[in-house]
C-alpha positions as CSV (number, residue, x, y, z in Angstrom):
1,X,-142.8,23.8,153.8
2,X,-139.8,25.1,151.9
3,X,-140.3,25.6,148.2
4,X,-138.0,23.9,146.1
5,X,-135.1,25.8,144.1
6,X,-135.5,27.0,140.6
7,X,-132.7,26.5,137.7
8,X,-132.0,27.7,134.4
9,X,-130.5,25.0,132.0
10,X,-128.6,26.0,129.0
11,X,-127.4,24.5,125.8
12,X,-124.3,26.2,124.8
13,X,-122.8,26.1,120.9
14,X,-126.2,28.0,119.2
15,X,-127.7,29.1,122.4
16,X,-124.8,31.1,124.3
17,X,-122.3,30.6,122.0
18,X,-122.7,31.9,118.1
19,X,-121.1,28.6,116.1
20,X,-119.1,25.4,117.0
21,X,-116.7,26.4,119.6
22,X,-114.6,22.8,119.0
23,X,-114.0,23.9,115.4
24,X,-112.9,27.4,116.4
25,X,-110.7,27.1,119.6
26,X,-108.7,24.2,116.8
27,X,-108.4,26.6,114.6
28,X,-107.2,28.8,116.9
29,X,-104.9,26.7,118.3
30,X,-103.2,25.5,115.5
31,X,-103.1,29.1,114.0
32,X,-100.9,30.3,117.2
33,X,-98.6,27.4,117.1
34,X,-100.9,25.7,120.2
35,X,-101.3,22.8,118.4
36,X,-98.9,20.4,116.3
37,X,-99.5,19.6,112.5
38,X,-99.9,16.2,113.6
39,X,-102.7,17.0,116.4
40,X,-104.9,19.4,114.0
41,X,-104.6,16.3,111.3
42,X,-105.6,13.6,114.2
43,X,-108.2,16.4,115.0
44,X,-109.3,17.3,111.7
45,X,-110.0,13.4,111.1
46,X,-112.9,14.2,113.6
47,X,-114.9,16.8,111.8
48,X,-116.7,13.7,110.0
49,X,-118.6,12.8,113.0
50,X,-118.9,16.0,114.0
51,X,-120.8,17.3,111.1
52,X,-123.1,14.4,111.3
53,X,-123.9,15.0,114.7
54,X,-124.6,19.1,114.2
55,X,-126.5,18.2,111.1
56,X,-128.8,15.6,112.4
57,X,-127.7,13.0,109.7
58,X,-127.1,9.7,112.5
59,X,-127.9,9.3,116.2
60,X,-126.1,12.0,118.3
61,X,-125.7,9.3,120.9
62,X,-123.5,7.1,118.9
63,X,-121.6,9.9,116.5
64,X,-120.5,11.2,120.3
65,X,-119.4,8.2,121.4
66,X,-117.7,7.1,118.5
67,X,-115.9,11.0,118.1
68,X,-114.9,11.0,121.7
69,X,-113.1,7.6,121.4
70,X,-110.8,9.4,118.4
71,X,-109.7,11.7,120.8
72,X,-107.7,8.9,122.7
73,X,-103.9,9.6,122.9
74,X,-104.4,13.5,122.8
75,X,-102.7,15.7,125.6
76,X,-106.3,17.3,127.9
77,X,-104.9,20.0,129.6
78,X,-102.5,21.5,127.4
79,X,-103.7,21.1,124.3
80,X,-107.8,21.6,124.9
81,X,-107.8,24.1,127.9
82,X,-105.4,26.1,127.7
83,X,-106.1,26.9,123.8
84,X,-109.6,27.5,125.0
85,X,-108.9,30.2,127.5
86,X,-106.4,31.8,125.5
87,X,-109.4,31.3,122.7
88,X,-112.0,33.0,125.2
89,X,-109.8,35.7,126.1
90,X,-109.5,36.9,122.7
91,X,-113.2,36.5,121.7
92,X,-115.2,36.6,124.7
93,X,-116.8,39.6,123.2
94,X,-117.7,38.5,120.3
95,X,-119.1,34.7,120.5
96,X,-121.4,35.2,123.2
97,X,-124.6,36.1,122.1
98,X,-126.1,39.3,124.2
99,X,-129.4,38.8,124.4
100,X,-128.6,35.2,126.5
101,X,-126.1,36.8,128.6
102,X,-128.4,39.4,130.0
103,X,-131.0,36.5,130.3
104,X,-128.6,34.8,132.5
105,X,-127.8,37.9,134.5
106,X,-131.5,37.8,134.6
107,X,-131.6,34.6,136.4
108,X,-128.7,35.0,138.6
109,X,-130.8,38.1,140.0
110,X,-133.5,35.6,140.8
111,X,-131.1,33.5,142.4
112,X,-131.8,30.9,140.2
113,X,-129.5,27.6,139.8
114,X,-127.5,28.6,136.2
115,X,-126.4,25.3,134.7
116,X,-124.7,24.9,131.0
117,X,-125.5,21.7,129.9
118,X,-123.5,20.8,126.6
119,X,-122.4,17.6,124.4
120,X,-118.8,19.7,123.9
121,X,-116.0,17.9,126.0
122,X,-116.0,19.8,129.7
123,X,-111.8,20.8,128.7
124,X,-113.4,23.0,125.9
125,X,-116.3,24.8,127.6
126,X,-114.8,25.0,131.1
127,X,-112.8,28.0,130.5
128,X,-115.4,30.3,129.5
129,X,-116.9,30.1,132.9
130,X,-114.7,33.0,133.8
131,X,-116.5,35.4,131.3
132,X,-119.9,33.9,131.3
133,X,-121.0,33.5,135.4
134,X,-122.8,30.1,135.4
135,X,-122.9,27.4,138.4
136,X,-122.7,24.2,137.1
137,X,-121.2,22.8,133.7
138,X,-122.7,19.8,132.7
139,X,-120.7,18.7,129.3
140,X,-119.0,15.6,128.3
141,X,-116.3,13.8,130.1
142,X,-113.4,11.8,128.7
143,X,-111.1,9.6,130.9
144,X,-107.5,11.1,131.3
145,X,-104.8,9.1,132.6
146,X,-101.4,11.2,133.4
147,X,-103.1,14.3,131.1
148,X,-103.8,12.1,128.2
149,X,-107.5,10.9,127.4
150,X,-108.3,7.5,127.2
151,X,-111.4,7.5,124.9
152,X,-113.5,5.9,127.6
153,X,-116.9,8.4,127.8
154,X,-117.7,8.8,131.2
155,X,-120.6,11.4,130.9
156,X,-122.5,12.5,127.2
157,X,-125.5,14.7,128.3
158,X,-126.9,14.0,125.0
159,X,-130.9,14.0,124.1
160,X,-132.1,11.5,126.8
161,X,-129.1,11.4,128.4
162,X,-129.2,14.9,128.5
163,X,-132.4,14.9,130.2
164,X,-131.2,12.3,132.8
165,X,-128.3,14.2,134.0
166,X,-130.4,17.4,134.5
167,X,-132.8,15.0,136.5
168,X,-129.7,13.9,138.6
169,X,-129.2,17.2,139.3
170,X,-132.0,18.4,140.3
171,X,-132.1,15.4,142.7
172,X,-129.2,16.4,144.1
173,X,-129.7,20.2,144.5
174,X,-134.0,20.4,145.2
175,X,-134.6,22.2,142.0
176,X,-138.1,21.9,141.3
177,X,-138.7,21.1,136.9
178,X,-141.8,22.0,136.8
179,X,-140.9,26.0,137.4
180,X,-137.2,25.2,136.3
181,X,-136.1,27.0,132.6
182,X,-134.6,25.4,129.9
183,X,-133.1,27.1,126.4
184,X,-131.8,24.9,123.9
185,X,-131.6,25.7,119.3
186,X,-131.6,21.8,118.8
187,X,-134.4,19.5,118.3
188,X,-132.7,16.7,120.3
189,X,-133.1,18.6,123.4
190,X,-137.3,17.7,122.7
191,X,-137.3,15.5,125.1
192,X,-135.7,18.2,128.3
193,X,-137.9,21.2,126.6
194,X,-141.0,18.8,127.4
195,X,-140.1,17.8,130.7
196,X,-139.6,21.5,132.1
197,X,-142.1,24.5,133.1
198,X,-140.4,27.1,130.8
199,X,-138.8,26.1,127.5
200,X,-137.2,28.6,125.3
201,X,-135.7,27.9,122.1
202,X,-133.2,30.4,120.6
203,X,-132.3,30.5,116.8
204,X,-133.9,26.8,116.2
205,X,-133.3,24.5,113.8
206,X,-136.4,23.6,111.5
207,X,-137.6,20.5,112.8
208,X,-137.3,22.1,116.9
209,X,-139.3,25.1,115.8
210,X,-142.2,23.7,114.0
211,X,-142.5,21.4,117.5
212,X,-142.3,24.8,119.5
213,X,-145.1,26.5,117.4
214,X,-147.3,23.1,118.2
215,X,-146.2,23.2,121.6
216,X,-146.8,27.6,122.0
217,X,-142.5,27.5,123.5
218,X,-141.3,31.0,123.3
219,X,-138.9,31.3,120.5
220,X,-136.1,33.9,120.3
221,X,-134.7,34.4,117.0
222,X,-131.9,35.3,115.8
223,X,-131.5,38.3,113.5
């Protein structure tokens, strides 16, 4: 009987990536005359939710939701990838975190399935997939309608969510959990670290490393 395939699922802003990519391919792109005053206000209007969601004050599920929706009216293409490639291309050597990049050379040498899963909208993280070699991105989607998003959230791989998607995927694709990887800094992603055979936190926050120290999860820190 055929074994099943093996995957390695990744968070990405604290696990690959060192900081908030949103806030820094903005700042980037209003810096190099990417973005219009009016978009970086619209933009920076956003930054509420946002902090709420990376500092676990309200239900990540909801703060997504209701930050995606802002986002309605915005240009996709123009204004969110292409600032984040020119963003990568600048700083590719510098926000990636080593130590996880040679962990997922490490996998693709095993031939394992390399999947970034992420709450970031897909226009943001896609573009990195030229300088980091994964197989799958798994982040939010937006509706777009002639370039311009809607608002309407189509996908939020977010804490349960999260671990649904992955589950669709492995469906999909015969990856096995139980021998699967999973590397996440956040303690929403409990409920994926618990479901999979090897889970790895990297730099967590307080409340996702006091569960890994009950739970014996190797823990990489960051220095």
């Amino acid at each position: 009987m055929k074994k099943k395939n093996i995957a390695a699922f990744f968070d990405f802003d604290g696990t690959i990536y060192h900081g908030l990519v949103a806030f820094d391919i903005f700042s980037f792109a209003f810096r190099n005359g990417i973005m219009s005053f009016s978009e970086m206000v619209k933009l920076s209007q956003l930054s509420y939710y946002y902090l709420l969601d990376k500092l676990n004050l309200a239900n990540r599920v909801s703060i997504n939701e209701r930050l995606y929706k802002k986002i309605k009216g915005l240009r996709s293409k123009e204004l969110f990838e292409s600032a984040s490639e020119e963003y990568f291309s600048h700083n590719k050597n510098k926000k990636f975190y080593t130590d996880i990049v040679d962990i997922i050379k490490w996998h693709a040498k095993k031939r394992h399935h390399i999947v970034v899963v992420t709450s970031t909208i897909k226009e943001i993280v896609g573009p990195a997939r030229k300088w980091i070699k994964i197989d799958e991105l798994l982040a939010t989607e937006v509706e777009t309608k002639n370039g311009v998003y809607t608002g309407a959230v189509k996908m939020l791989p977010v804490g349960q969510n999260r671990l649904n998607v992955i589950k669709d995927y492995c469906k999909k694709y015969d990856i096995d959990l139980s021998r699967s990887y999973a590397y996440s800094d956040h303690f929403s992603d409990i409920p994926l670290l618990e479901s999979i055979g090897n889970a790895i936190v990297t730099g967590p926050d307080r409340r996702l490393r006091t569960h890994a120290m009950k739970k014996g999860w190797r823990i990489i820190d960051r220095k």
